[in-house]
N, C-alpha and C positions, 0 to 999 in steps of 0.2 A: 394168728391162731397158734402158731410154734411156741411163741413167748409164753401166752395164757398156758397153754399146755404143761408148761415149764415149770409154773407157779402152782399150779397146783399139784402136780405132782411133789412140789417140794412142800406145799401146806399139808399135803395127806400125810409127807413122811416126819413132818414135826408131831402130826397127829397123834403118827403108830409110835414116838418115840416115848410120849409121855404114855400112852397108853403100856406099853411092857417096860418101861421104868413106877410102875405105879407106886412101888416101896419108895426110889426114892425122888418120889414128880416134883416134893416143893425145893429141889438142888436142881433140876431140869428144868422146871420151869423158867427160869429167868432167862437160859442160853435160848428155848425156844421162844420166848416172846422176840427177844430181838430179834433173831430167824426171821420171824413174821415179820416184823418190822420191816428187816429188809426187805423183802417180799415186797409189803405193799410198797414204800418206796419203788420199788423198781418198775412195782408194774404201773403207777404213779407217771414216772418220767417218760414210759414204753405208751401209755396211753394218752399222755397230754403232747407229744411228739408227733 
């Protein structure tokens, strides 16, 4: 449950990033897809373990 906790706490803060970047989302956008990317990756590897 630490790990989950973890992930989403960093999906909400991809969340709030584009959220108050909203002038400039479509130059954020692409750092936070990866973000998530990672993300699911991780919890991926955390949940199939």
């Amino acid at each position: 449950m630490k790990y989950t906790a973890t992930f989403l706490i960093t999906l909400l803060s991809s969340i709030t990033i584009v959220a108050q970047n909203g002038n400039s989302y479509e130059q954020t956008r692409d750092s936070n897809l990866v973000r998530l990317d990672e993300v699911v990756l991780s919890a991926n590897v955390i949940l199939g373990s």
